[in-house]
C-alpha positions in Angstrom: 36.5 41.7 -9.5 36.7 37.8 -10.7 39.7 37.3 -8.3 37.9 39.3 -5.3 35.1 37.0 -5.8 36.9 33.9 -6.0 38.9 34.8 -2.8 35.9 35.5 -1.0 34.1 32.4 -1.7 35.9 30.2 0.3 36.8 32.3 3.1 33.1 33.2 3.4 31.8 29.8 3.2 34.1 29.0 6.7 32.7 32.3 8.1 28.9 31.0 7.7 29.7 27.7 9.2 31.5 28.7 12.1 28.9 31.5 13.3 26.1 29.2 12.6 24.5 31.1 9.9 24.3 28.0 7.6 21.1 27.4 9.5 19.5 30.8 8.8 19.9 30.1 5.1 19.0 26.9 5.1 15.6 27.5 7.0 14.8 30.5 5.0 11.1 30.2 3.7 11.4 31.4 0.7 14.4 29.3 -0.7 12.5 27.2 -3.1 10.8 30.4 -4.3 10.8 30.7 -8.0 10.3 34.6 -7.6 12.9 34.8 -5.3 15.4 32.8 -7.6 14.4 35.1 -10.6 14.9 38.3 -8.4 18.4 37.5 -7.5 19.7 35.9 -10.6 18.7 39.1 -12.2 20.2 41.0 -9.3 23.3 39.2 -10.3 22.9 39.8 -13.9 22.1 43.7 -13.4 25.1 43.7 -10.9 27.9 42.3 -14.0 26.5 44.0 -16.5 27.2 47.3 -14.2 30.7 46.2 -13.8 31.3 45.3 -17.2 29.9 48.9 -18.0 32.5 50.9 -16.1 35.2 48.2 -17.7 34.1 49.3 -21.3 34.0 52.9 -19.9 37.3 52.9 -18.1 38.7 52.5 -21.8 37.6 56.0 -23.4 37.7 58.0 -20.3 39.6 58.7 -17.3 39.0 57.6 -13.9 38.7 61.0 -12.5 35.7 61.1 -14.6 34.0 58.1 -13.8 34.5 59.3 -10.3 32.5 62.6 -11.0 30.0 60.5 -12.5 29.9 58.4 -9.5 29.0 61.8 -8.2 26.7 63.1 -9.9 24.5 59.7 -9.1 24.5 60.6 -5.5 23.1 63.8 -6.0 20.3 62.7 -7.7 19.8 59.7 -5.6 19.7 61.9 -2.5 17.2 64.5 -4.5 15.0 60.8 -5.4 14.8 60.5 -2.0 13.7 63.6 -0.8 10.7 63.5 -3.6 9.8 60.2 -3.6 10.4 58.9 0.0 9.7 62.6 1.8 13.4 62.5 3.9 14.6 65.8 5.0 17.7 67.4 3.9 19.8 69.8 6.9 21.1 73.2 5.5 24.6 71.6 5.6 23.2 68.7 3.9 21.9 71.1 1.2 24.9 72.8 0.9 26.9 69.6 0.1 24.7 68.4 -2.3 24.7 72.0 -4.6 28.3 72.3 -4.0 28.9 68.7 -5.9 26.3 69.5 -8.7 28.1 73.1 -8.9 31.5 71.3 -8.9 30.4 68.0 -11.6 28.7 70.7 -13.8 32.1 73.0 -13.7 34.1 69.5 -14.9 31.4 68.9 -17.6 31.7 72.1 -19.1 35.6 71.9 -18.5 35.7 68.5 -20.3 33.4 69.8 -23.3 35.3 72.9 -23.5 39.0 70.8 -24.1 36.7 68.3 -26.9 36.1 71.5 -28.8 39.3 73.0 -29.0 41.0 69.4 -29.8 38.5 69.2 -32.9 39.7 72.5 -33.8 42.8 72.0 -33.2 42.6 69.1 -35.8 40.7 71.1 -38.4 43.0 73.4 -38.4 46.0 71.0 -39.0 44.1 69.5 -41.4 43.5 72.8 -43.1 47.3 73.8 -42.7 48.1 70.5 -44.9 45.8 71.1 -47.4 47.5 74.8 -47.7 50.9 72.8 -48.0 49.7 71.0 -50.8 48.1 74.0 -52.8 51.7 75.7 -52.2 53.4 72.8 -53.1 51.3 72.7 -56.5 52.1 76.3 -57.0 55.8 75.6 -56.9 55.7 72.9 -58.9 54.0 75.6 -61.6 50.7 74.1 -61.4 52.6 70.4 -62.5 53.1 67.5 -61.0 51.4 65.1 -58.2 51.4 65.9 -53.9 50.8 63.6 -51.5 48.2 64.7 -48.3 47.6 63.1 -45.1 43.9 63.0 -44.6 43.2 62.3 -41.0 45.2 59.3 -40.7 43.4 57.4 -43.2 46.1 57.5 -45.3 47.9 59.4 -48.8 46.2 60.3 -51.4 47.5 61.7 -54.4 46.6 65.3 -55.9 47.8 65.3 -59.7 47.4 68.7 -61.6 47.5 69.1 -65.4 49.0 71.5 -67.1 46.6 74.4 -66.2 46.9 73.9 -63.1 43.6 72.2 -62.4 44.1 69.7 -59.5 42.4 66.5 -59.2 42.6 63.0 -57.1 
């Protein structure tokens, strides 16, 4: 985005100059507005925070689902609208706008569906290990000291005495 912008700049700046618009902006009443500043620094402000958002995002998540999301704002921008601002939807309209909440709610589900079988899929790895140890123990005739891998926080060590009591 910092390189599109810095492109543009220039290239825009001849642009205003050539088709004469450098007078509109320079005549524009409210240029020396205070108000008018603060609404578009903050515009600009709102605007990279947004961007620096979906940065931060596009690190634990895919695009595909940034792209739904991008998705599901339009439906509910186009439902605002009909509440708030009274505009009329067409049946085909309609149609478009349930089939892209059907379809976003169908990837959500799908999504939450694959989270919960990859944490089950760890706790049962994890539970496998700890079963590995307890064998190991038992071999070992309720003696000696295993080493676990405890979600990738590291070994610890299981000693057991002579009874065959295990501690850490």
């Amino acid at each position: 985005l910092i390189y599109n912008t810095t492109l543009s700049i220039p290239l825009l700046s001849i642009c205003v100059f050539v088709t004469g618009e450098h007078t509109g902006l320079f005549s524009y009443t409210h240029i020396a507005n205070r108000a008018f500043w603060l609404a578009m620094t903050l515009a600009g402000v709102l605007g990279f925070s947004l961007n620096f958002a979906f940065f931060l995002l596009m690190k634990v998540t895919s695009p595909l689902t940034i792209n739904i999301a991008g998705v599901v704002k339009s439906v509910c921008q186009s439902g605002l609208s009909v509440l708030f601002f009274n505009n009329s939807l067409s049946s085909q309209q309609l149609l478009g706008l349930l089939v892209c909440g059907a379809g976003s709610a169908a990837y959500s589900r799908l999504r939450f569906l694959e989270g919960e079988a990859a944490k089950a899929q760890k706790a049962a790895l994890k539970a496998s290990e700890l079963e590995e140890t307890a064998v190991l123990l038992d071999t070992r005739g309720g003696k000696g000291t295993a080493e676990v891998q405890e979600g990738g926080k590291g070994l610890r060590s299981v000693k057991s005495d002579d009874k065959g009591r295990s501690s850490r």
